[in-house]
N, C-alpha and C positions, 0 to 999 in steps of 0.2 A: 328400147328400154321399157322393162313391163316395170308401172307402180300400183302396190297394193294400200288403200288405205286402210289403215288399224283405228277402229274410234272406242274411244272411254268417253263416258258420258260428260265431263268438261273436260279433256283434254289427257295426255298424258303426264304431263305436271301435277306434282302429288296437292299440290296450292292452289290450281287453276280453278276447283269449285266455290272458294271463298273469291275470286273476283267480282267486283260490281255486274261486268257483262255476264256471270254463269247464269245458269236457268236449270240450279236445281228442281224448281219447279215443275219439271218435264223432264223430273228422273224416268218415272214410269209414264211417258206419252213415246209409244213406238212412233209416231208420227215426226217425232224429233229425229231421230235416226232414218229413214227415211228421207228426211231433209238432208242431213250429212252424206248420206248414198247418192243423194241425186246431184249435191256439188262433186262430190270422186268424179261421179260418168262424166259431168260436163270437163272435169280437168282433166282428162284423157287415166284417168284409172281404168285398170284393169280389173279391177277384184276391189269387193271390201271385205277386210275381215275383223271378226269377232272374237275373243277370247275370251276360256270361263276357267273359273275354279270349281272345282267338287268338295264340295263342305262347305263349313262354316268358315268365312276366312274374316280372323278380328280387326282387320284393317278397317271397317266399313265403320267404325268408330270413329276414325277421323278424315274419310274421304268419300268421296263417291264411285262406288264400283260398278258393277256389273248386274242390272233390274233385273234383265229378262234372259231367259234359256235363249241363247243363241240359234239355235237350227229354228225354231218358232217366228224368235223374229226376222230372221233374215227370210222367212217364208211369203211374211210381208213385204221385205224390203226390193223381193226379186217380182212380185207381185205388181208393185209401183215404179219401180224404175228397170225398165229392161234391158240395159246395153250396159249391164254391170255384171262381174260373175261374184260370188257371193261364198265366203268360207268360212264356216266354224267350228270351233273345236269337240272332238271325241275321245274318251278315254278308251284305250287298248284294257284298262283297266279293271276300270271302275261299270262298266258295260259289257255283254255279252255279243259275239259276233253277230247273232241274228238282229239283236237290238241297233245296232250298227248297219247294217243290210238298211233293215228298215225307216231308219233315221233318216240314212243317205241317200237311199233310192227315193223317199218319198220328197227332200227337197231337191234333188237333180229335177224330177216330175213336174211339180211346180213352180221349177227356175226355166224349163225350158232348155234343160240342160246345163246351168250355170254354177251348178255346186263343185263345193272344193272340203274336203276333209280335212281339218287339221289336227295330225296326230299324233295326239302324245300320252307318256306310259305313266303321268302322273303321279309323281313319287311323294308327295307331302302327308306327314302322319297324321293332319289332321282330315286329311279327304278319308283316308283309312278310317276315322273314325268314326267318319258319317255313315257309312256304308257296313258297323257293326263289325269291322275288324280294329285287329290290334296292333297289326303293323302291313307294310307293304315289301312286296320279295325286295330281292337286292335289285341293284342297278343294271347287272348286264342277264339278271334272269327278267328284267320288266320287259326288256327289246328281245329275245327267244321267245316270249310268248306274244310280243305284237308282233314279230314276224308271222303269227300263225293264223294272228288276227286279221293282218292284213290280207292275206293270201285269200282266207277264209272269205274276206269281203271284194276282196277281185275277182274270186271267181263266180261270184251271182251277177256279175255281168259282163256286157262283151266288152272288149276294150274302147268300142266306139260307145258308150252307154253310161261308164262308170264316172265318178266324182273323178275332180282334179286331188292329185295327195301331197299335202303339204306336212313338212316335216321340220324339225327345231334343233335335235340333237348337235351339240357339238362335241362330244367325246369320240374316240376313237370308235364303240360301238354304236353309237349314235350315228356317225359317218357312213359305218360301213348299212345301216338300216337306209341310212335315206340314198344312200346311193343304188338300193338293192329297188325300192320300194317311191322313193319321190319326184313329184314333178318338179317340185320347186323347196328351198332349204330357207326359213325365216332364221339369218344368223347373228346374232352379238360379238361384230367385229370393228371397235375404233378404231384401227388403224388400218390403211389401205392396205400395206405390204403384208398382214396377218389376213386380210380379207381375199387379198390375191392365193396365200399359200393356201386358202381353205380351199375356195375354188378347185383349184390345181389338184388339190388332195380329190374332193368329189370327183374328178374328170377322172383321175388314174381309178377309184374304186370302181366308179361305174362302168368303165373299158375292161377290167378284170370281169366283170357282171354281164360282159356284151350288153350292156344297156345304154340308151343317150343318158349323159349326164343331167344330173334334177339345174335347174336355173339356182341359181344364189340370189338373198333375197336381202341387204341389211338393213335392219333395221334403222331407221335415220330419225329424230327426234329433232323440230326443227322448231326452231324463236326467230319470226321476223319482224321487219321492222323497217320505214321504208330509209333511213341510215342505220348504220353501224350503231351512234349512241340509242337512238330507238329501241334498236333492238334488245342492246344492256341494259337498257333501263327497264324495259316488261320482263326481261328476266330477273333482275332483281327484286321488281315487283314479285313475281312470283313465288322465289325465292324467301321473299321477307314475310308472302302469307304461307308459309310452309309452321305448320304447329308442332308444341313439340313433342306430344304422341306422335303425329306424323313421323318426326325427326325418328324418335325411337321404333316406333314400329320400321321401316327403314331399316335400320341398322338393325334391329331384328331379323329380315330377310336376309338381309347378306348373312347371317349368324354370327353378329358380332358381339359376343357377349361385354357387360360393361358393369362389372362392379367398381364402388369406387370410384368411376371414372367420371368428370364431367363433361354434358356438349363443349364446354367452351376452353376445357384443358387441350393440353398438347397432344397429340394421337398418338399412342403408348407404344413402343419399339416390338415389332411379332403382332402384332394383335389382328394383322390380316395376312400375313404369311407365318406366322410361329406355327407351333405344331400343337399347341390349343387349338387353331382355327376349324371349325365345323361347320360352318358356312359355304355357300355356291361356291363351288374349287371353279367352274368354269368362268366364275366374274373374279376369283378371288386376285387374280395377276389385273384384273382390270383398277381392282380399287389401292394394290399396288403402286401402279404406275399413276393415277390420277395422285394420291399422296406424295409419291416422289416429284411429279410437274410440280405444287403446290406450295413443296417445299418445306422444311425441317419444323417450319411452325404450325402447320398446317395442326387443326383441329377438326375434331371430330364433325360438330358444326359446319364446317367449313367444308370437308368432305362431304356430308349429306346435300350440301346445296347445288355441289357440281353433280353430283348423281342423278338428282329428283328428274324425273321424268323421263330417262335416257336407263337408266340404271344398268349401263354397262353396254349401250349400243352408242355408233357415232353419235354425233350432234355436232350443230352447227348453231350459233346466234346472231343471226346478220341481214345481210340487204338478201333481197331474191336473186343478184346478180349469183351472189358469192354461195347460193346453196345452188344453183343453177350449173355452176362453175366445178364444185364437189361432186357432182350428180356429175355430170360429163368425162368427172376426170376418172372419177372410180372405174366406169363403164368402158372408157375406152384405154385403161391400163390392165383389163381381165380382171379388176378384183371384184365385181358386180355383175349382174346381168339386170340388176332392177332395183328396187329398194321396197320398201317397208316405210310410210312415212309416218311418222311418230306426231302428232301434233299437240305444239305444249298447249294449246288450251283452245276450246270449243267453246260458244260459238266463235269465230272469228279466226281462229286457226286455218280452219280447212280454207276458207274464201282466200285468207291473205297469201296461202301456196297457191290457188288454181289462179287468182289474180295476177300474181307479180311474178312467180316461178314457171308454172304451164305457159304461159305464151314464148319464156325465154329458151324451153327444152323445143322447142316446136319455133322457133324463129329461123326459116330457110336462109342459106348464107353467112352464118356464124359457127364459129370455133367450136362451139357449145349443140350444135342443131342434131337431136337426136328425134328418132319417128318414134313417138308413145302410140301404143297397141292398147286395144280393150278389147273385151270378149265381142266375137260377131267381125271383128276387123280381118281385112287380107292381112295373113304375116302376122297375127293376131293369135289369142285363147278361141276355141273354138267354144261357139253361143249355139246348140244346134240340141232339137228332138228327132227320135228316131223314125221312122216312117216305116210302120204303121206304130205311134207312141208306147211305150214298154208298160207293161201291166206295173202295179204302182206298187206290187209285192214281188220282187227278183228272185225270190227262192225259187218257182214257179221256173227260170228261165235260168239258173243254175249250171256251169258247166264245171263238172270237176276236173274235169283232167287240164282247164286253162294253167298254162305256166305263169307263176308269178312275175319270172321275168321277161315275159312280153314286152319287147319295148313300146313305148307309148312315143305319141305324137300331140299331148294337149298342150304343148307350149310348141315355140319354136325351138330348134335346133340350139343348146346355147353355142355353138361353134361356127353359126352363122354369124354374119355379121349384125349389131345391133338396129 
């Protein structure tokens, strides 16, 4: 089982920075994250990753986002903790391929080979607008021109040299991208049986591609607690510090528009499947069926609080048995190879998984007892520099004529055994 941790500066919970325990105060100290890296390595993570926005994003009005340029700090973060591998995000976009050459070859360089790309074609009108344009191409012209991107940056180095490439998409063109082009696929899938067909779907793409299949990655957003009521109850905490820009900003993202309407009225009939809806079509069936669980009286309100911090990935709110239990059951029903662990809220999130969760994935002689890989491990992500170390600029060592679909080997086999 490969785990990636994903850290937001308190947590993934859109409420977790109003907690007593937060320490917005070390928005801006990289040394804080750092600390978050160094509990991933010790709980058998493989990777931490990072996530950014290009532009101005108005969220930051009522939460705490994203300080620092990611590929900088994570240049630190591979610096100080070594038996981690370290990925963050690049625009196909918003960047030029050389600029990307150079991004990523210079933190593989100073990871010691532990860089991972995460690549995406950043469709939001407002990163368009940071960047002096006026709009961004369509959907399936953004993935035609990072196929050209990527290629473009696979081939300034050798396959034993390059970043690990992590990819998002879950549309049909988005599939067919990461199964052309990924090692591994970060997906937004609740339910196991839609997270198994996705799999399934990458396996058949990438066999049409003669390529290994990329690893599937869900995202998992996770509230513990050392019982059951524990654990509802820091969720609700959370929950209750949820504001209500928050609330709207929220609902914003999904594109729910809301005249008239109030948080605490009934959720209007159409209004996340009608054919008004302009919002993520890929979560739009998500916040469907959360409304349908919830039931006829479900409010709008009431909607945002099951979403906040997960927003459209599994979750689980419970003892470490029972996310320990999920994590096992996923992986060894093919709907997983790994997860993505979502933590509702920092500091204290990450500790209360490597505490109570990592010893039960790694407890020999149990139902549950799965071998977690970190970069540098046998059976593992490879942690390795080249011998004699690669000039810290790849254009230099350039090969054109590398085929994009080289198969790669920076994960394992997903058709091995876990």
């Amino acid at each position: 089982m490969k785990l990636f941790a994903e850290f937001h500066h308190s947590g993934d919970h859109e409420g977790a920075w109003r907690l007593p325990t937060a320490r917005p105060d070390r928005t801006n100290d990289a040394g804080y994250y750092v600390e978050r890296a160094r509990i991933a390595a010790e709980g058998g993570f493989s990777h931490v990753f990072f996530a950014d926005f290009v532009g101005y994003d108005p969220v930051v009005r009522h939460q705490v986002r994203w300080p620092f340029e990611p590929t900088t700090l994570l240049g630190a973060v591979a610096a100080t903790v070594p038996d981690i591998g370290v990925v963050a995000t690049g625009s196909t976009v918003f960047a030029s391929p050389d600029d990307l050459v150079d991004t990523f070859a210079t933190l593989q360089d100073v990871s010691g080979g532990r860089a991972g790309w995460n690549i995406v074609t950043a469709g939001a009108p407002v990163a368009a607008a940071a960047f002096g344009r006026e709009a961004v191409p369509a959907h399936d012209a953004r993935y035609d021109a990072a196929d050209a991107v990527v290629d473009h940056v696979r081939a300034a180095f050798t396959e034993e040299t390059r970043p690990l490439f992590v990819q998002a998409g879950a549309s049909p063109r988005g599939r067919t991208f990461a199964a052309r082009h990924a090692d591994a696929v970060f997906a937004a899938t609740p339910d196991r049986e839609a997270a198994r067909a996705f799999r399934d779907d990458l396996h058949a793409r990438a066999a049409a591609l003669g390529r290994p299949a990329p690893l599937l990655l869900p995202g998992f957003l996770v509230t513990l607690g050392s019982t059951d009521e524990e654990a509802r109850r820091r969720r609700r905490q959370l929950d209750d510090l949820l504001s209500e820009g928050t609330i709207a900003t929220l609902l914003d993202q999904f594109g729910l528009d809301l005249p008239g309407v109030g948080l605490d009225d009934r959720l209007p009939d159409g209004l996340v499947t009608g054919a008004g809806f302009q919002g993520i079509r890929s979560r739009a069936a998500v916040l469907e069926g959360v409304a349908r669980e919830l039931g006829p009286d479900v409010t709008l309100r009431g909607l945002v609080r099951h979403v906040a911090g997960s927003r459209g990935h599994l979750q689980h709110t419970g003892t470490p048995e029972a996310i320990a239990e999920i994590m096992a059951d996923w992986v060894g029903a093919g709907a997983a190879d790994g997860f993505v662990v979502k933590f509702s809220h920092n500091p204290g999130g990450a500790e209360d998984f490597v505490d109570g969760v990592t010893p039960l994935l790694r407890a020999p002689g149990t139902a549950r007892h799965i071998t977690l890989t970190r970069a540098g491990d046998p059976g593992g992500l490879p942690a390795r520099v080249p011998d004699p170390p690669p000039a810290r600029r790849p254009r230099s060592r350039r090969r054109p004529g590398l085929s994009s679909l080289t198969p790669v080997s920076r994960l394992d086999n997903p058709q091995d055994p876990p």
